[in-house]
C-alpha positions in Angstrom: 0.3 -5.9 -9.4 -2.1 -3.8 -11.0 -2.1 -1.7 -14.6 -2.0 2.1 -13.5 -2.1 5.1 -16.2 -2.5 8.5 -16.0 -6.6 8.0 -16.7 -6.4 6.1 -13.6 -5.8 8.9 -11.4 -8.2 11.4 -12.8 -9.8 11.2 -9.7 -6.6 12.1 -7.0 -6.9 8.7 -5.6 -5.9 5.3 -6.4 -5.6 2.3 -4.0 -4.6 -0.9 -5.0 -6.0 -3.1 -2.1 -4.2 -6.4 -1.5 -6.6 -9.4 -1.8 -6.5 -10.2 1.8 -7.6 -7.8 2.6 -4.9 -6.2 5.3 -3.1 -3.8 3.1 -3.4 -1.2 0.4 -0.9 0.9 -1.8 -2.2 4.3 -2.1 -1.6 6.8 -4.7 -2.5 10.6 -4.0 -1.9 12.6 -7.3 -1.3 16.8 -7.3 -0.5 19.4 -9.5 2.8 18.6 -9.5 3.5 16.0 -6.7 2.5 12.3 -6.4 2.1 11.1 -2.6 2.2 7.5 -2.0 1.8 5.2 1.2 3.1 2.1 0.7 2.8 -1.1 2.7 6.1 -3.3 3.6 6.9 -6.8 4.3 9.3 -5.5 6.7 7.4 -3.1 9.0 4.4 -3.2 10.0 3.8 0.9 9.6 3.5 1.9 6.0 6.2 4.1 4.2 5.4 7.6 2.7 6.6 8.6 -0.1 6.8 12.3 -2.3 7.9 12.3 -6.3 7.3 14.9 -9.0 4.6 13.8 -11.3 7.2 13.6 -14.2 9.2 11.0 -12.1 5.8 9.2 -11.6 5.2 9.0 -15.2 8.2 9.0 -17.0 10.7 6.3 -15.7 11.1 3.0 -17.1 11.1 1.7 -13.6 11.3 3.4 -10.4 11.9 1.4 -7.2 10.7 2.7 -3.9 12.4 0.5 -0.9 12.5 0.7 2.6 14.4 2.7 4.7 15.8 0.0 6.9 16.2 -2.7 5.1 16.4 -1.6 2.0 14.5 -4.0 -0.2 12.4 -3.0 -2.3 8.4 -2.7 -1.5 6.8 -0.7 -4.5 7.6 -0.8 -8.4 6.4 1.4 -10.8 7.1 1.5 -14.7 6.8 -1.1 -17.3 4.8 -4.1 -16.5 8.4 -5.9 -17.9 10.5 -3.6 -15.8 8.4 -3.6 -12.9 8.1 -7.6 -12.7 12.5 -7.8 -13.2 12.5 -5.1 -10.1 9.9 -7.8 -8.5 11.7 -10.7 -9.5 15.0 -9.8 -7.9 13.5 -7.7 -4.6 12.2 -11.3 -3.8 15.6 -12.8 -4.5 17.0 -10.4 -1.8 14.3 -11.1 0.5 15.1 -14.9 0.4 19.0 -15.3 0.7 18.0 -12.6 4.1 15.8 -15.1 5.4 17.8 -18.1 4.6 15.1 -19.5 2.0 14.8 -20.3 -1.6 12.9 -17.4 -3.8 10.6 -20.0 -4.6 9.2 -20.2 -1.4 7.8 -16.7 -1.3 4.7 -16.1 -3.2 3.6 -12.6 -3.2 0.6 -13.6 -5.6 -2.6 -12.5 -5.2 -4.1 -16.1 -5.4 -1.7 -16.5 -2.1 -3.1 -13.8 -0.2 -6.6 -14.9 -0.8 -5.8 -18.2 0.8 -3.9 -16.7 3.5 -7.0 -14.3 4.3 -9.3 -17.3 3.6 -8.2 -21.1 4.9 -10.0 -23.5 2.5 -9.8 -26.7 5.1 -9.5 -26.8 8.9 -5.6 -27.9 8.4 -4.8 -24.5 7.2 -6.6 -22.7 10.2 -6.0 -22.0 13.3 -7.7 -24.7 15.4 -9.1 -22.5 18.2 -9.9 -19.6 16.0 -13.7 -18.5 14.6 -13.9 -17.7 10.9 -12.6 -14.6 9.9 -10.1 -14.5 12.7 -6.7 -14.0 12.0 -3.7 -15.7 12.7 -1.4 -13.7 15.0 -2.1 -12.1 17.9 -1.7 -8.6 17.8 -1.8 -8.4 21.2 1.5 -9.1 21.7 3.0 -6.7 19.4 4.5 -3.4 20.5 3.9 -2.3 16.5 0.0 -2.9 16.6 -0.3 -0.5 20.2 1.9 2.0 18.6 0.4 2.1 15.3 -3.2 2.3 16.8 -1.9 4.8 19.2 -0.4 7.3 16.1 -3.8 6.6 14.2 -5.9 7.8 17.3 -3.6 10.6 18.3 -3.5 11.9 14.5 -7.8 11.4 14.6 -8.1 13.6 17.7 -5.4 16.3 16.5 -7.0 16.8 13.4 -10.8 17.1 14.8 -11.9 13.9 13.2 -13.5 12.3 16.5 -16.6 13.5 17.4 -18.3 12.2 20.8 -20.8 13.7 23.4 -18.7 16.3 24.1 -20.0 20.2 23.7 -16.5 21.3 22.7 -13.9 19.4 21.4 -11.3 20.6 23.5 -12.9 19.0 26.1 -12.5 15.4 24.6 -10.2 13.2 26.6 -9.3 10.0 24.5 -7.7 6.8 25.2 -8.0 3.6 24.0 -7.5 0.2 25.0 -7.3 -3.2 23.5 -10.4 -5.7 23.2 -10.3 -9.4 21.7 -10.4 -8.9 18.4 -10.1 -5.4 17.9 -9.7 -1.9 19.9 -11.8 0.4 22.1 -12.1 4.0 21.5 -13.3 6.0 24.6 -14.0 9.9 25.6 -13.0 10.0 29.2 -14.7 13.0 29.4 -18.2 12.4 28.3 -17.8 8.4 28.7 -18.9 8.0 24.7 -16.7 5.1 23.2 -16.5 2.8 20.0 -15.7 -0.9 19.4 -13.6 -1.1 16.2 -12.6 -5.1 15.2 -8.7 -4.7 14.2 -7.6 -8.1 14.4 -3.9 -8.0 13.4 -0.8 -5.6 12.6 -2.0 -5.2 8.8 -5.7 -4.3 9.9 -4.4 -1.9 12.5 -2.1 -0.7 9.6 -4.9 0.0 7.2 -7.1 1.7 10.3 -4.2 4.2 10.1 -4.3 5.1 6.7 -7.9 4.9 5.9 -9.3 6.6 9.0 -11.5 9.1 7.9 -13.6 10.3 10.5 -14.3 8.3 13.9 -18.1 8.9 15.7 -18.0 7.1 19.6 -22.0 7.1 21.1 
């Protein structure tokens, strides 16, 4: 939860990072239209959304949810509004999974422990620090969403390698421990990137902004 006003924004861009680090809610503010790309706790891909900027600014609450669950994954209004849209969005989430409310904590003092283990009971046991705790490997979401972030790089001329021309690039990429390699198979120019899990590979694909392979 973060205070956002219209000062806020003077600069086209707000981005409310969550405090583990794996996710961010972005604002993108136009003449007249307010874009926003919004993490879920259902998908793995963010959603986009489009709203006038009277909509933005006006409502006492304004709920954006997800198209296929529909729970709700952003609030903006009042602070009292939004934390009575929060309140009840967890509610739904926890008669779906079959748990009490209270065992969901959105907080940000929970996703700093999650992103940080204090004691060697809370970690993984075969992990290094910093690693996460799921293995993205095994998750058709994490190929596909590294796959749409690459593609959407090359088609918009944001990868540059050894390559004279850019319509000679050729690029692929393939996993690594940890992470992702990004190759040219053209001119053979490639880059490591560490993407550890679905939220990481998430926030590669809406924070991209320009990707250089040696």
């Amino acid at each position: 939860m973060s205070p956002v006003g219209a000062f806020a924004l003077t600069g086209d861009m707000f981005r409310l990072k969550c405090p583990c680090g794996g996710s961010a809610l972005e604002i993108q503010l136009g003449k007249e239209k307010v874009r926003l790309v919004v993490p879920c706790v259902a998908c793995p891909p963010p959603h986009h959304y489009n709203m006038s900027r009277q909509l933005f600014f006006s409502r006492d609450i304004f709920t954006l949810a997800c198209p296929y669950t529909s729970i709700g994954c952003a609030f903006i209004g009042s602070a009292d509004k939004v934390r009575e849209a929060y309140d009840e969005s967890t509610r739904t989430l926890a008669e779906m999974l079959g748990v009490d409310s209270g065992e969901i904590d959105f907080s940000d003092e929970a996703a700093r422990a999650a992103a940080h283990p204090h004691n060697e009971e809370e970690a993984d046991p075969g992990s290094e620090p910093g690693d996460t705790f799921d293995d993205p490997q095994n998750s058709p979401f994490y190929e596909s969403t590294i796959l749409t972030a690459v593609a959407s790089l090359r088609d918009e001329g944001r990868v540059a390698c050894r390559c004279q021309n850019s319509a000679l690039q050729k690029l692929d990429f393939e996993l690594t421990r940890g992470g992702v390699k990004v190759f040219c198979e053209t001119c053979g120019a490639s880059r490591e990137l560490f993407i550890p899990s679905e939220n990481a590979a998430v926030s590669f694909a809406v924070d991209a902004g320009e990707l250089r392979l040696e």
